[in-house]
N, C-alpha and C positions, 0 to 999 in steps of 0.2 A: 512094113518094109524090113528086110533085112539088114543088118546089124552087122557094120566093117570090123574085121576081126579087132581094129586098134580100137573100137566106139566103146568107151564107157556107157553102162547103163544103169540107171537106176529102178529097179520096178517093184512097187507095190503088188502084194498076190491077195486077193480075197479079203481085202482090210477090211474087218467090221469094229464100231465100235459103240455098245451099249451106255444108255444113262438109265436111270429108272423111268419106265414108261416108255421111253423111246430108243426106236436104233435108228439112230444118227448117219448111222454107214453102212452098207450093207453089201457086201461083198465086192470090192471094187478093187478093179485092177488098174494101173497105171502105169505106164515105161516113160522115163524122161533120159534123153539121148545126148549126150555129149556132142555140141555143136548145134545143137536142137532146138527149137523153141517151142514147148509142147503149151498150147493155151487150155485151162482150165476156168469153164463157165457154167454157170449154173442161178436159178433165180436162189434169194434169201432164204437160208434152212435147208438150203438142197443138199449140204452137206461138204460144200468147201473147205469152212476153214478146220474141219474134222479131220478131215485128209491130209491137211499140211500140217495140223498139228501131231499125229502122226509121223510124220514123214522129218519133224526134227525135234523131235522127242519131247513132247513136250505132256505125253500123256504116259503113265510107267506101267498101262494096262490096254493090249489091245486084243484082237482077234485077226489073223495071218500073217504073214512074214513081210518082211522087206529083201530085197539083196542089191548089192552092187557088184556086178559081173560075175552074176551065179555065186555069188556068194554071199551067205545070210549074213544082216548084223544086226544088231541089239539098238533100238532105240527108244531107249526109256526115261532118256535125261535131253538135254540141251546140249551138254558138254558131249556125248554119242553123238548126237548131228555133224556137230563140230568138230568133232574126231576124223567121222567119216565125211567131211566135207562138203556136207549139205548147211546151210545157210539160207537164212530168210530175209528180206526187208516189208516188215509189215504195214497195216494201211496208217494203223492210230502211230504214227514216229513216235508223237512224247513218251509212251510206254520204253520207249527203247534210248531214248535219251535221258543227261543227268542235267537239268537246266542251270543249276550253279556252275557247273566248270564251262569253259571254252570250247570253242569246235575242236579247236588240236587235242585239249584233253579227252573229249569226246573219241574223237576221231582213232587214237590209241590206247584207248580205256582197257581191254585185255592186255595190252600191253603189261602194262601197271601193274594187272594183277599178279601177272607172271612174274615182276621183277620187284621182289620185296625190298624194301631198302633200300633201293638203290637212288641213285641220287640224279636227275633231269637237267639238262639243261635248257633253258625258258627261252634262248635262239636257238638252239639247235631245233628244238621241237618247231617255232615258229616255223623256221625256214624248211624245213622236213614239211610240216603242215600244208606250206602254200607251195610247193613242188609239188607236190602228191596231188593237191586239190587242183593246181594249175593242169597236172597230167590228166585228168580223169577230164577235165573241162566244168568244173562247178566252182565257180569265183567267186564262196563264201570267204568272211575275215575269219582268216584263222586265229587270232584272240580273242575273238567279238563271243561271249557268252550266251552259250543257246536261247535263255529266255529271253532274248531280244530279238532271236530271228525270226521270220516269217513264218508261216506255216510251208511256204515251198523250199524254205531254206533248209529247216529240219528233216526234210524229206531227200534234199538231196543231200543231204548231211549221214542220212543214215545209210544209203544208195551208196555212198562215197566207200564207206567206213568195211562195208560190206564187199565192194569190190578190190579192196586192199587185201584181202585175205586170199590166199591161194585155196581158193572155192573151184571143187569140182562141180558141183548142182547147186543152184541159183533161185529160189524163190520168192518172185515179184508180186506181192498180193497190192493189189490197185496202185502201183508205182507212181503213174501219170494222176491220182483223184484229186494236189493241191497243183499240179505245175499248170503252169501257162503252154499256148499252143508250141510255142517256140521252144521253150524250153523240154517239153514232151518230144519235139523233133531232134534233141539233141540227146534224150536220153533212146529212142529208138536206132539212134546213130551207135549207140554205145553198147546196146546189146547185139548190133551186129559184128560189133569187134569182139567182145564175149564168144561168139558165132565162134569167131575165127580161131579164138584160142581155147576153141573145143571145149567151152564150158554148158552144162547140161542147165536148161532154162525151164521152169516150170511158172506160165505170167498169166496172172489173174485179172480179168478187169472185167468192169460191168460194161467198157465201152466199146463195142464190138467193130467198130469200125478201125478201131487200134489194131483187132486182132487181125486182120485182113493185112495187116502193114508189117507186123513182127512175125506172127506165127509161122510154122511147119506145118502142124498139128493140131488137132483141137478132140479135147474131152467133155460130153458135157454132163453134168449130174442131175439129177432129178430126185427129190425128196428120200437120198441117201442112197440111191442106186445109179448106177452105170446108167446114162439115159439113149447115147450116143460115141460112136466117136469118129473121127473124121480123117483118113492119110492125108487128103489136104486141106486146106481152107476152104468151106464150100461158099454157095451167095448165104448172106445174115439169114436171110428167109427163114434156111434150112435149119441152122442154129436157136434160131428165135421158138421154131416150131418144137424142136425137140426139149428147150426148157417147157416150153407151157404146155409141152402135149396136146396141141393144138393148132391148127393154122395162124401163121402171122396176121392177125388185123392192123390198121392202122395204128402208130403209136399215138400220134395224138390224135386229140377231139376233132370235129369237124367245125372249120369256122362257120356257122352260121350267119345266116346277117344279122346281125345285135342294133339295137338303138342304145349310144349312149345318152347317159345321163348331162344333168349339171357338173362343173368340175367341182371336183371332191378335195384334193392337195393341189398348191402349187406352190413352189422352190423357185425362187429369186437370186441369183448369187452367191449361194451356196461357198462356203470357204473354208478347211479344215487339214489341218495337218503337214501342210504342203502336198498332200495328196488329191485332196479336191478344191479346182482352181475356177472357181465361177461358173458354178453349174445352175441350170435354171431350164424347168420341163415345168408341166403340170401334166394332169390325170384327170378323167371322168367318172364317173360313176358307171361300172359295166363294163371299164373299160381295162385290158392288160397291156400292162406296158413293160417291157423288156428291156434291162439296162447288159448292155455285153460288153466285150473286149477282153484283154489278155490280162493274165494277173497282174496286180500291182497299178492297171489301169486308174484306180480308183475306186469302184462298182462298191465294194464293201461296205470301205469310210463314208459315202454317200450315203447308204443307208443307215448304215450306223448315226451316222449326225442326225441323220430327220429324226430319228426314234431317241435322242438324246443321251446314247451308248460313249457316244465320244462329244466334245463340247467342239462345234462351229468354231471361227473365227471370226466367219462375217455373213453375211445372208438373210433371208425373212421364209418364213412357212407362213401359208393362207390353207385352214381347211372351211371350208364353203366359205370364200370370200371374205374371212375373218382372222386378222392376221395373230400369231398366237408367238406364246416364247413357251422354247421347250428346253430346258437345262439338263435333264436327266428322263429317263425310263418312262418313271413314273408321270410325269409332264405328258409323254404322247401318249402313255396307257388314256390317260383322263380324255384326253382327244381323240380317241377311239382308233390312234394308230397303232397297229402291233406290227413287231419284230420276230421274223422265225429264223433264227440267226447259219449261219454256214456250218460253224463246228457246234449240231447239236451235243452229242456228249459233253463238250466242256461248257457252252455259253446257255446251250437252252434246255436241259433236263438236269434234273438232282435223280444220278442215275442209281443209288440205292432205296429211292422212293418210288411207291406206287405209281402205278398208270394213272390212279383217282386223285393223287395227292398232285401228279404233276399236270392233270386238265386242270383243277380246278384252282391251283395256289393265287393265281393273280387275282380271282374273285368269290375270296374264301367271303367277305364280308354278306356276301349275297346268300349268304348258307347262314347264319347267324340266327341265334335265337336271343331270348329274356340273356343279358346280362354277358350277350357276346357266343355267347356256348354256342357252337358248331350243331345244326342240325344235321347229322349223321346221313340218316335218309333223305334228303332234299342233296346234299351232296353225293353221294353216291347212284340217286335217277339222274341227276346234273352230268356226271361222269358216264354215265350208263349210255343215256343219250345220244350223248356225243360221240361214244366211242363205236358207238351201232352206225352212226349217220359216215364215219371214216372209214370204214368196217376192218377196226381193229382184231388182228388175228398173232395169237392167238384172243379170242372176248374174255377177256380177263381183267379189268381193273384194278385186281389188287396185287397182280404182278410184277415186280421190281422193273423200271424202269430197263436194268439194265441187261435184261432176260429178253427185252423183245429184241428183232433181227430191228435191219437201218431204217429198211423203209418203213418199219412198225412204230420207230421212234420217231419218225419224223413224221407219222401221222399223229402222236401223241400231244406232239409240239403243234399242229398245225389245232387239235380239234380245241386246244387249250382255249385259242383267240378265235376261236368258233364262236365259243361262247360268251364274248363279249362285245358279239356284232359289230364287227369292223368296220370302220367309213374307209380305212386304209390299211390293205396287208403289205406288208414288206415281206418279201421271201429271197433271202440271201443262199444261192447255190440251193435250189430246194432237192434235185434228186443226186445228187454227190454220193457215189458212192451205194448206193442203194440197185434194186436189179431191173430188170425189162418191165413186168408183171407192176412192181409197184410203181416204176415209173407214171404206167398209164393209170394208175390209182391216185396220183397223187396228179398227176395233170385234169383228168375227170375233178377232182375236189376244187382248183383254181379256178375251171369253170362254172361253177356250184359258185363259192365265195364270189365273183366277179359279177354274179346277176343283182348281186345288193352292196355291193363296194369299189371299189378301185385298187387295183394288183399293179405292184410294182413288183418285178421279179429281176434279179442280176442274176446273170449265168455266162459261162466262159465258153459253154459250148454255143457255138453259134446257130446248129440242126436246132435246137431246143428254143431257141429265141423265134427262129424262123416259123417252128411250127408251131408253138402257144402262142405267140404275141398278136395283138393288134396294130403295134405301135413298136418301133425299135429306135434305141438309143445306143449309139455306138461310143464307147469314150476312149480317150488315149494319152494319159501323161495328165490324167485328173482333168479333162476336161472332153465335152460331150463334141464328137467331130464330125456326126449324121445322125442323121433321124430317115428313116424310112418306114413307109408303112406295108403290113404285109404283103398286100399287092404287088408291090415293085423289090419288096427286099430279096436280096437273092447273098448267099451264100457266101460267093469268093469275091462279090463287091465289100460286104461285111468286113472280112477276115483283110482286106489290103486297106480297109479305114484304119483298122484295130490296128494293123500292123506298121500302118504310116507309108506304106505306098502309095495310097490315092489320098491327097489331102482335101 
């Protein structure tokens, strides 16, 4: 499309960018348009976060130019980004926040930097703080100190901090991957007022049904090449195809007809945190059960209690009809419950440790020889195993942890509790964040685990409840508000329980 003589533009020319062994990027062009919202999609490795890193300087070596209205600029620092008015809000927030100061101090942190000496005052900033936040529409406490808030908090903490800045280009890498539905509706509210006041938007997300709702445009990458691109939004189909290089299949499995088993967990009363307020389900054996609703519903804390991450207040767990006490972790490991937690980087890998080091830590004892000493090789086939039956890629085990792409890591965390044959997986937000391809990688494995356990999965997306589950649980303000079974669950009955429409 042609380009209004007033449109800012920003475009990438032939960006390539080399690591040893690999290119990364490989000649790609890009234009992000002032008033625009150009979506960038691609499965894991395809070459995403290469391009944006790029694009606000965060790498001081590349190969092609950039310009902003034909005209070249240098971006080889952060401070060039920010020069030139490109700005990002990234997926991981804590990287970008300082968790001892306050939102306000957050919130004006360049501030700070720029003004040496100088002397604050502790209302003025509040009150500046909660004007500013009150305008934008995110009714975080502007003294409340970050490492108290939520994982959606920070996110719209960083989203905030970032729209505060007189930003010509806008870089949304998975914006919506900790909010809630509602709150997702109000941040799409907010990039069309962005629209208005002709700011150039480049929005990342693995959710493609978002991109149908924001977008202009769509780019999509393929294992560092140009793969696609699109003047308007076309159907998913088409996008789907052009990641995988291949026709869309179904994303999920096929329900078959399953025989469950004996029930495997069951949760009586459940009580924790003022978050979960007398919750009580059970499970079968073979059987998937799907806990949903909007953030903050509860879904998390819930599991976190069973798995003994957070301590109950009140409640009983029965695994096969034998009622057990679980005070910590280590309590449900023994009952063969595992936790594959929401924020794997932070809760469930030690991301400067191997792939081998992080399948096998929980049952290092099982690798033991004379005198405790670690059998090397018994570990390392243990890890091998495991990692072939996930089909971990890149097949590497002795890989840092923190080198594999999302969905690589959350098969690393799943094949862990592979191996210590689960009677119950807990799976908190399993494919958050992660791409199409793996998705169905990682759904194909629940169905695998499921034929000799019992799967509890929380998830906020509701498509994903509907089409893995057998069994859904609806919860809202810590307590569980429907049950439905596949058969009859449908969608936008789901999301008006979640939301408190239909009581």
């Amino acid at each position: 499309m042609p380009c209004l003589p007033n449109m800012a533009v920003l475009r990438g020319n032939n960006l390539s960018k080399k690591f040893p062994g690999v290119l990364a990027l490989d000649k790609v062009d890009i234009e992000i348009k002032s008033g625009k919202v150009h979506a960038l999609v691609g499965a894991n490795g395809a070459g995403k976060s290469t391009l944006v890193k790029i694009l606000t300087g965060y790498y001081d070596s590349y190969d092609g130019s950039v310009t902003i209205d034909n005209q070249e600029v240098i971006l080889r620092t952060p401070f060039d980004a920010l020069h030139n008015g490109i700005e990002v809000v990234h997926q991981e927030v804590d990287t970008q926040l300082v968790p001892t100061l306050t939102v306000a101090e957050n919130l004006y942190l360049e501030n700070f930097a720029n003004r040496y000496g100088t002397i604050v005052s502790t209302r003025d900033l509040k009150k500046k703080a909660e004007k500013d936040l009150s305008d934008i529409g995110f009714p975080i406490p502007a003294f409340e100190k970050v490492e108290n808030l939520s994982l959606h908090e920070k996110q719209q903490l960083v989203i905030a901090r970032a729209l505060l800045h007189k930003v010509k280009f806008l870089i949304l890498d998975e914006p919506t991957s900790s909010l809630s539905l509602i709150e997702a509706e109000k941040l799409f509210e907010l990039v069309k007022k962005l629209k208005a006041r002709d700011v150039g938007i480049l929005y990342i997300s693995q959710r493609l049904d978002e991109i149908q709702i924001v977008a202009d445009e769509v780019t999509v990458l393929r294992n560092g090449r140009k793969a696609a691109y699109f003047e308007h939004v076309p159907q998913l189909s088409k996008i789907v195809e052009a990641m995988l290089d291949s026709p869309q299949e179904d994303l999920f499995p096929k329900k078959d007809l399953r025989q469950f088993g004996q029930e495997i967990l069951r949760v009586e009363d459940l009580k924790c945190l003022n978050r979960v307020n007398g919750v009580s389900f059970s499970v079968r054996k073979g059987e998937i059960l799907a806990i949903t609703g909007l953030t903050g519903a509860g879904k998390t804390e819930t599991l976190k209690a069973i798995f003994g991450a957070i301590r109950a207040n009140n409640g009983k767990i029965f695994v096969n009809g034998k009622q057990i006490k679980i005070t910590s972790p280590v309590d449900a490991i023994k009952s063969g419950i595992y936790l594959v937690p929401e924020e794997r980087r932070k809760e469930g890998l030690i991301l400067d440790k191997s792939a081998r080091e992080n399948i096998t830590i929980p049952f290092l004892k099982n690798f033991c020889g004379f005198l405790g000493k670690i059998l090397k090789k018994n570990e390392c086939n243990h890890a091998k195993s495991l990692a072939e039956k996930v089909r971990l890629v890149p097949f590497d085990i002795e890989r840092q942890a923190q080198y594999f792409s999302g969905g690589n890591q959350q098969k690393i965390v799943v094949s862990r509790w592979l191996g210590g044959k689960p009677k119950v997986l807990l799976l908190d937000e399993p494919t958050q964040g992660v791409d199409v391809g793996a998705k169905k990688e990682i759904y194909q494995l629940i169905i695998q685990v499921a034929k000799e356990s019992a799967v509890i999965l929380a998830t906020s997306e509701i498509n994903e409840a509907v089409g893995i589950a057998d069994r859904i649980l609806v919860m809202r303000n810590g307590k569980i508000v429907a049950e439905l079974t596949y058969e009859n669950a449908d969608s936008k009955a789901i999301m008006s329980y979640a939301a408190g429409v239909k009581q």
